[in-house]
C-alpha positions, 0 to 999 in steps of 0.5 A: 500500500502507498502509505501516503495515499493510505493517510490521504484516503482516511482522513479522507473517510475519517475527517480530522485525525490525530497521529495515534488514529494514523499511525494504527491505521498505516501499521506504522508507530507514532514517529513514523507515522509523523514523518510521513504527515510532515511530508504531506504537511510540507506539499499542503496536501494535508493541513494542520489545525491549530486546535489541539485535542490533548497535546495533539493537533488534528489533520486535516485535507483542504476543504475538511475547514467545518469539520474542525467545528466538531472539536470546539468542545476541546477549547477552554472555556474563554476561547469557546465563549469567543468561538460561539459568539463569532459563530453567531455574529459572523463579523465582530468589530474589535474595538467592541470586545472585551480584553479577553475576548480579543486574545481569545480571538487570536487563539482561534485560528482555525476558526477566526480571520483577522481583517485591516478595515480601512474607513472614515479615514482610519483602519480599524480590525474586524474578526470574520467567521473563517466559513463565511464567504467573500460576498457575506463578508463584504455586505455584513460589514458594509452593514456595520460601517454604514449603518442606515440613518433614517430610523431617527426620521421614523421614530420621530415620525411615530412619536408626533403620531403617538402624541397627536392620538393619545393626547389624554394617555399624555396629561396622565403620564405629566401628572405623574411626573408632577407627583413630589419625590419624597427623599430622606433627608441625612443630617448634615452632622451624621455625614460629616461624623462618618466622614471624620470616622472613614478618613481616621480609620481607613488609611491606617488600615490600608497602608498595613495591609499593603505593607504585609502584602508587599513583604509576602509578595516580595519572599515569594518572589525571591523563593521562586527566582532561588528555585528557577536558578537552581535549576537551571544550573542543575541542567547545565552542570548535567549537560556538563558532566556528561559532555553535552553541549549545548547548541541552542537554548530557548527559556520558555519560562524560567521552570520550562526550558528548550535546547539543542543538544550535541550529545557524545555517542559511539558514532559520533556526536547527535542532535537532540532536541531537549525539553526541560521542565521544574514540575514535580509531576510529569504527565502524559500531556508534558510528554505528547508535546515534547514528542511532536515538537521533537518531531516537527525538528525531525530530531530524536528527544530527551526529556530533563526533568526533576519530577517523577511521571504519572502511572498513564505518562509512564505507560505512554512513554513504553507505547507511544513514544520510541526513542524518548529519553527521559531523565531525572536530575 
């Protein structure tokens, strides 16, 4: 069988798969099974969905774009507040959104189309709906940048109408304005005593807490930097003494690292691609992402970490990861 049209015509069946769903279809393990998905990825004959079930993102064949929607469910929760109201308005402006809701937008990218729209002499970004067509596009925001301007008229028009027919339902309402509002009066002595009380008391207060709050935040900060160092010089007095050099260094934070190694072998020296992570346990997720970032490089994988692996991360590792390496330091 030609592998790669075997990979083409299942996901052709199957819709938007994950690598485990490939590599059992092709008879193949899951590195294999990603080396032939990066040469489809390579030519787009496949495509790669931002959206990751798991650790996982999913492939796809152009075309299969509506299909991811069936995955929505593996965002988070502000990223599928995000989803479902664009999927409902189709175009959103983003000045009319909130904070979060504007990162949300970013993080959808299977889903979410950014657009420079150029108007009243400025530009302005408006978020489409990825499956909306040119034509609907065009017309809902032309919608929104010119808005119709006859509804004053109408309902100014309705107004008169109303008032003409409805000349006695007009003195009643009037009358009722009229009626006194009653209004409790404070005396002027209670204000100015609990005034003298807040401004006695209040600031005192204030200024303890913020100081016991500034003296916490300041160990914890000091405990977490000594932490981060500390491992940091624990990896690299690792890598040292075994005469690994290292190539490349990437500090994601300061508790997850990425590296390019040249480690020392009976042929010669290898690159490997390392992940390093301060948790105290390593999960199969923490495992399934080092594995395909490895892959993506084509790179064979070593993992530093200073936690032990959950029972499912170690059953993983036996079955799903060939070749990783993991050590404890």
């Amino acid at each position: 069988m030609d592998i790669h049209r075997g990979i083409l015509d299942f996901i052709r069946i199957k819709g938007p798969s994950l690598p485990t769903q490939i590599a059992k279809h092709i008879g193949k393990d899951s590195l294999m099974a990603s080396v032939y998905l990066s040469e489809l990825a390579s030519t787009k004959k496949i495509l790669i969905s931002w959206l990751k079930v798991g650790a996982s993102p999913l492939y796809y064949l152009p075309g299969q774009q509506n299909k991811l929607q069936n995955f929505s469910s593996k965002l988070n929760e502000k990223d599928l507040e995000a989803y479902n109201l664009l999927k409902e308005k189709k175009i959103i402006q983003e000045k009319e959104l909130s904070p979060l809701y504007r990162v949300a937008m970013k993080n959808l990218k299977d889903f979410a189309e950014p657009l420079n729209v150029t108007f009243n002499g400025g530009t302005e970004i408006f978020w489409k709906w990825s499956l909306l067509s040119e034509q609907e596009t065009k017309e809902t925001i032309q919608s929104i940048v010119n808005p119709i301007k006859e509804l004053p008229k109408e309902t100014k028009k309705e107004e008169t109408k109303i008032e003409d027919n409805n000349v006695q339902e007009k003195g009643a309402e009037e009358k009722k304005i009229d009626k006194p509002i009653e209004e409790k009066i404070i005396p002027k002595k209670e204000i100015l005593n609990n005034k003298t009380e807040i401004n006695k008391e209040t600031p005192i207060k204030s200024k303890e807490i913020e100081e016991v709050q500034q003296k916490i935040i300041k160990t914890e900060k000091k405990e977490k930097k000594n932490i981060e160092s500390d491992f940091l010089n624990q990896i690299e007095d690792y890598f040292a003494s075994n005469g690994i050099k290292i190539i490349e260094k990437n500090i994601i934070r300061k508790t997850e690292l990425d590296f390019l190694l040249s480690v020392p072998s009976s042929v010669g020296n290898l690159t490997y691609y390392c992940k390093a992570k301060s948790k105290i346990k390593i999960n199969d997720g923490d495992l399934s992402s080092a594995f395909i970032q490895a892959q993506s490089k084509k790179l064979p994988c070593f993992f530093v970490t200073k936690g032990d692996l959950t029972k499912k991360a170690q059953e993983m590792l036996e079955q799903e990861f060939p070749g990783m390496h993991i050590k404890k330091i």
